[in-house]
N, C-alpha and C positions, 0 to 999 in steps of 0.2 A: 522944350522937348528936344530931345537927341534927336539931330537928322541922318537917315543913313545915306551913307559913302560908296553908291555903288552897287553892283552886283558880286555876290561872293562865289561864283567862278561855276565850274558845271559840276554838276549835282551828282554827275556818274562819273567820278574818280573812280576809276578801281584800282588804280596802284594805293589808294590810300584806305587805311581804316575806314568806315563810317561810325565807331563807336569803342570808346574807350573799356579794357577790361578791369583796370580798376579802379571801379565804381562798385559799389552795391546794388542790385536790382533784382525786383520782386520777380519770387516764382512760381507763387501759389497764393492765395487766401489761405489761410493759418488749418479751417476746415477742411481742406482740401488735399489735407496730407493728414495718412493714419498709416493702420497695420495692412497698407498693403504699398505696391509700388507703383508709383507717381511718375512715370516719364515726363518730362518739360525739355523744350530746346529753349538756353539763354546766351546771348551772346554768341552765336554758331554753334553751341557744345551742348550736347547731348547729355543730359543728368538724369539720374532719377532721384527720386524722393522719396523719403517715406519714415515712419515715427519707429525709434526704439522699443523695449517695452515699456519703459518709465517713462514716455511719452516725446524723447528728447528727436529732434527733427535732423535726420540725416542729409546728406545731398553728398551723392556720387557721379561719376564721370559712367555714363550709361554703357560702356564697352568693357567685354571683360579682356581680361590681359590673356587670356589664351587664343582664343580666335574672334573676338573681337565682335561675337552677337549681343544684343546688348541684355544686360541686365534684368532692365523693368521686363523680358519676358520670361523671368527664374521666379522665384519665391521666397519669403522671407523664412528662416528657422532661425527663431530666437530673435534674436538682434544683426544676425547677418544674413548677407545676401547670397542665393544658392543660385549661380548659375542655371540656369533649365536645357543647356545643352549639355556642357561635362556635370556638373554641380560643384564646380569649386567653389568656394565661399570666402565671403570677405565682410571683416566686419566695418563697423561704421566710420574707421579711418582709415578703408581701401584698403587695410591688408589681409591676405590669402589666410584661412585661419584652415582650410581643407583642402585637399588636394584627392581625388577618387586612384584607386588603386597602386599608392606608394605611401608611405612612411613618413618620406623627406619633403617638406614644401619650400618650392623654390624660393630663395631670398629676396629673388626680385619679383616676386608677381603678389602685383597691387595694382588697384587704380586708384585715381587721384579722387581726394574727397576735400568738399568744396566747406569755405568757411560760412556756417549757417547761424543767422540771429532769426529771431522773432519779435515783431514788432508792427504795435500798428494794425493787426490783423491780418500782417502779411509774413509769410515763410522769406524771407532775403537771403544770397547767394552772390557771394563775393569772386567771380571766374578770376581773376589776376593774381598778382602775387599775395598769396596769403600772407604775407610778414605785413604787408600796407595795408589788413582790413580790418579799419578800427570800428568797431560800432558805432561812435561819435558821428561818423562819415553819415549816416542813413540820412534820409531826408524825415524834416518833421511833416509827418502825417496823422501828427496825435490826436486831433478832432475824430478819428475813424474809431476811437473806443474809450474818448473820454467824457466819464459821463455827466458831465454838463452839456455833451450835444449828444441828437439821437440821428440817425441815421445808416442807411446801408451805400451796396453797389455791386458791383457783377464785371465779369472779363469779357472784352470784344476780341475777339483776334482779327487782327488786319493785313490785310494783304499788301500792305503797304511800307515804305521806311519809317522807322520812328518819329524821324525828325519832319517825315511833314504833317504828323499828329504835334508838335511843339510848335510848328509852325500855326497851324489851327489855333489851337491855344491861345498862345500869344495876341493873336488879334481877335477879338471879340465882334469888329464892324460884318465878321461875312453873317453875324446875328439877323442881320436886318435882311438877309437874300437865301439863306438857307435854312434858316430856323423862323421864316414871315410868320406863322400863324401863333405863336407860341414868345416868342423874346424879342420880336422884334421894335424899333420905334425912329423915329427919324432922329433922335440926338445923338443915338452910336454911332453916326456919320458926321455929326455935325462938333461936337463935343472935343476938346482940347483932350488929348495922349502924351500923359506925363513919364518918360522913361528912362529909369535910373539903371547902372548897373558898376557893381562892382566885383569883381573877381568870378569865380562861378555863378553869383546872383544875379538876376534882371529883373526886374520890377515895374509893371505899368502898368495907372493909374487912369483913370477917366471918373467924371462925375456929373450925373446929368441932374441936375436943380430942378425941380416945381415941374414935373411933367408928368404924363400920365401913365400908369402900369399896365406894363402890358398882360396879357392872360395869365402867366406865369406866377408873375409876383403880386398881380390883383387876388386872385386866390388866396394866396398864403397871409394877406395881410387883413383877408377880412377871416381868417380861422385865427390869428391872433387878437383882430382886434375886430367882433363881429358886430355887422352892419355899418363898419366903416367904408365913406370911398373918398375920396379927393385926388389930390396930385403929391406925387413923391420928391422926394430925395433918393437918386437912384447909383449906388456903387458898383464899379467894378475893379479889384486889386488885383492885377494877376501877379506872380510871387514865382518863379521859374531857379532850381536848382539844377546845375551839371550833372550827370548828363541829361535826364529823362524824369524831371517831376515836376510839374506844375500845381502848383494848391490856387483855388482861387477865391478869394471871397469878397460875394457877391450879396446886395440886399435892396433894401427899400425903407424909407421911413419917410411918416407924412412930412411934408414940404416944412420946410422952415422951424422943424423940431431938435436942431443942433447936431445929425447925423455927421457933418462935414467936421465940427469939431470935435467931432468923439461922442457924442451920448446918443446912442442909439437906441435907449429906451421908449421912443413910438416908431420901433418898425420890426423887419424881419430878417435876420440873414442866414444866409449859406454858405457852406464850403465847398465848394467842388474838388475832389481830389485825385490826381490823377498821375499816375505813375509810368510810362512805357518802357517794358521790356523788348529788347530787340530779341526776336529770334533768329532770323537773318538778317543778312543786308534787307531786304526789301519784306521781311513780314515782322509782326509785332503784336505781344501782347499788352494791352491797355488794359491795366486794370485802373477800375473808375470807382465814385463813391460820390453821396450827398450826403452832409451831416445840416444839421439845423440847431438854432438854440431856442426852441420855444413848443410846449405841448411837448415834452419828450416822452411821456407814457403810449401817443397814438398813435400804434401801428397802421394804423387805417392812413394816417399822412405821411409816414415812414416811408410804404407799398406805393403811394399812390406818385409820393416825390419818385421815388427810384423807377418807376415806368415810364414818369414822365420824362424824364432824363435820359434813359436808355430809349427811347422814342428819340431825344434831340441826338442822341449818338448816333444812330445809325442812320440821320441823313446827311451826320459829319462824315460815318462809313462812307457813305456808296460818294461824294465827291471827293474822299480824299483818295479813296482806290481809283477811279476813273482819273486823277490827276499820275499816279504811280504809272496807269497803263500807258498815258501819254507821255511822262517822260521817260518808259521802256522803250517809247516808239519812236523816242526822239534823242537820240543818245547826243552828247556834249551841250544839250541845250541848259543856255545860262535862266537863272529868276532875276528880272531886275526890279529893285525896292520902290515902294511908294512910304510918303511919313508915316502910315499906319504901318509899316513893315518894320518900323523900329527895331519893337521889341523881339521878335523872330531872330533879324538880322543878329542882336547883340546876344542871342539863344545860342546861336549855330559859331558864335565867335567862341563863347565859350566852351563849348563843348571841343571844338575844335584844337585851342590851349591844352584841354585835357587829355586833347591823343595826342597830340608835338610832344606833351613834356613824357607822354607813358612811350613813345617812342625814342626820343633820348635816353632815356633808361634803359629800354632795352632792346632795343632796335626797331629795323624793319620789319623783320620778319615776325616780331609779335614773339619773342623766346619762349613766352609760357607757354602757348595754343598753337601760334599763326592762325586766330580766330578771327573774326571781322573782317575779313577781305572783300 
């Protein structure tokens, strides 16, 4: 196991970025954007959203270039965007296509329209330098609509930094003290923390052999396999990409059925998938998801997983906000690591590389935005 090296400094830089702009990061559910206009804050920057008429997904800088009210409170006509104070309009690549009582429309009035893919069943929105947004870049979250798994998920907004939902993430042990009635078991404490990491990626591994399921995955395994019960083979892979995705997959298979070398045909697994958008420094959109590989026609376990999971989030909610209020109340206070803080630590290194080198590039002051302060 990687041990970590320390404490990685105080958490309340504000001379420094908390998050890289160029990145790709989700800013909607795919549904969630039509024929009308979608305001989102990503990355500090106010955008709106909203579908062409051929369906195609716009994403605009929410401010109009005349005085600067924003957008999402105009209206769409046609494919462009009408102002609701003056009604100048701009079509889907921010430029002035009307100007109210003149002729001549100024050459410069535009706003900046952001590079949009779809993917995943998420609307993505590249805020940095559009020449460096390669689609390639997005993180794989293809289990959210492939169909050999079935499953859904839903957005938390949190009141909190992104990075201490990565944090969360990364370490699966606070399983056993915030999530007791539901995932918890004595070997996520005990259990050996395998943690790779190279370049953007981090990777950690734990495996709990011949033990017994807890409420969670006792369920799912006797809806696959019914009137089964025994002891498990119990996985957990978490898979962390810069700056803000964590995929996890997670399962069960009965004890000593080959799970650890790969044949997972006597058990159950999941994906957990989880993406964080920063709004500000200190708030964030999460959006979440469970997929599964087994019974994919029933919705009734499709419903019943995604509750249950949004149940385990929002008691990751309310401690990771009350952890943001106390290091409001505690400004330059350092985190110092324990072995289970591995994978975290080598989370926050990477993302960290990814603003030094978008700050070499183009300074300090952030040339595209000055966003993430």
């Amino acid at each position: 196991m990687t041990k970590p090296a320390g404490p990685p400094g105080p958490l309340d830089d504000r001379d420094r970025p908390s998050f890289p702009l160029d990145a790709w990061y989700a800013a909607a559910w795919d549904h969630a954007v039509g024929r009308d206009l979608h305001p989102v804050r990503v990355a500090d920057l106010p955008v709106v959203l909203y579908r062409k008429l051929d369906g195609t997904a716009v994403a605009l800088a929410d401010s109009c270039w005349h005085r600067l009210v924003p957008l999402s409170s105009g209206r769409l006509e046609g494919d462009d965007v009408a102002c609701g104070y003056h009604g100048i309009r701009y079509d889907g690549d921010g430029r002035a296509t009307f100007m109210p009582a003149q002729q001549t429309i100024n050459p410069s009035a535009c706003v900046r329209s952001y590079p949009v893919v779809e993917r995943y069943r998420f609307v993505w929105i590249w805020p940095g330098d559009p020449a460096r947004a390669d689609p390639d870049l997005i993180p794989d979250m293809h289990w959210n609509d492939d169909p050999e798994w079935a499953g859904d998920g839903q957005t938390i907004r949190f009141a909190a930094d992104y990075r201490l939902i990565v944090d969360n993430l990364m370490d699966l042990t606070h399983e056993a003290f915030v999530h007791a009635s539901t995932l918890s078991q004595n070997e996520i404490n005990t259990e050996r923390l395998d943690v790779r990491h190279e370049g953007g990626i981090v990777t950690a591994t734990k495996w709990m052999l011949g033990v017994t399921p807890p409420p969670f995955w006792s369920r799912q395994l006797q809806h696959a396999f019914p009137g089964w019960s025994g002891p498990v083979d119990r996985w957990q892979i978490i898979r962390f990409e810069a700056p803000c995705t964590v995929t996890i997959d997670v399962g069960v298979a009965k004890a000593g059925t080959g799970a650890p070398e790969g044949d997972r045909s006597q058990g159950v697994a999941n994906r957990i998938l989880n993406t964080m958008t920063p709004a500000t420094r200190d708030t964030t959109h999460y959006f979440w998801a469970i997929a599964r590989d087994y019974h994919l026609r029933d919705q009734g376990i499709t419903t019943r997983l995604r509750e249950g999971v949004a149940k385990v989030f929002t008691e990751d909610q309310a401690m990771i906000t009350a952890q943001q209020r106390a290091l409001d109340a505690n400004p330059g206070h350092e985190f110092y690591n324990l072995n289970i803080d591995a994978g975290s630590m080598w989370a926050r290194r990477a993302i960290d590389a990814m603003i030094d080198a978008e700050t070499q590039r183009v300074g300090v002051a952030r040339a595209w935005t000055g966003a993430g302060r």
